[in-house]
N, C-alpha and C positions, 0 to 999 in steps of 0.2 A: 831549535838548537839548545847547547846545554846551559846559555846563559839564562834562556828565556825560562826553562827550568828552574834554573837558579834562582831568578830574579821573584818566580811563582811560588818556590816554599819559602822564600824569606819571608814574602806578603803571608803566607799562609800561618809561618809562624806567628808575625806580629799580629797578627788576626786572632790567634789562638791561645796568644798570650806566653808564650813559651820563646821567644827570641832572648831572652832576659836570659832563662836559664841556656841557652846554646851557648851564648857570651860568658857565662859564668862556668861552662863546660872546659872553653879552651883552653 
């Protein structure tokens, strides 16, 4: 589903080191 999605590029960003800047995106 789209949450499981969801729930997989958040992990992917914080893994990637890039959630920081999505945050600082919005």
């Amino acid at each position: 589903g789209f949450r499981n999605l969801n729930h997989y590029i958040l992990r992917s960003l914080i893994h990637s080191g890039q959630l920081q800047n999505r945050i600082n995106a919005l």
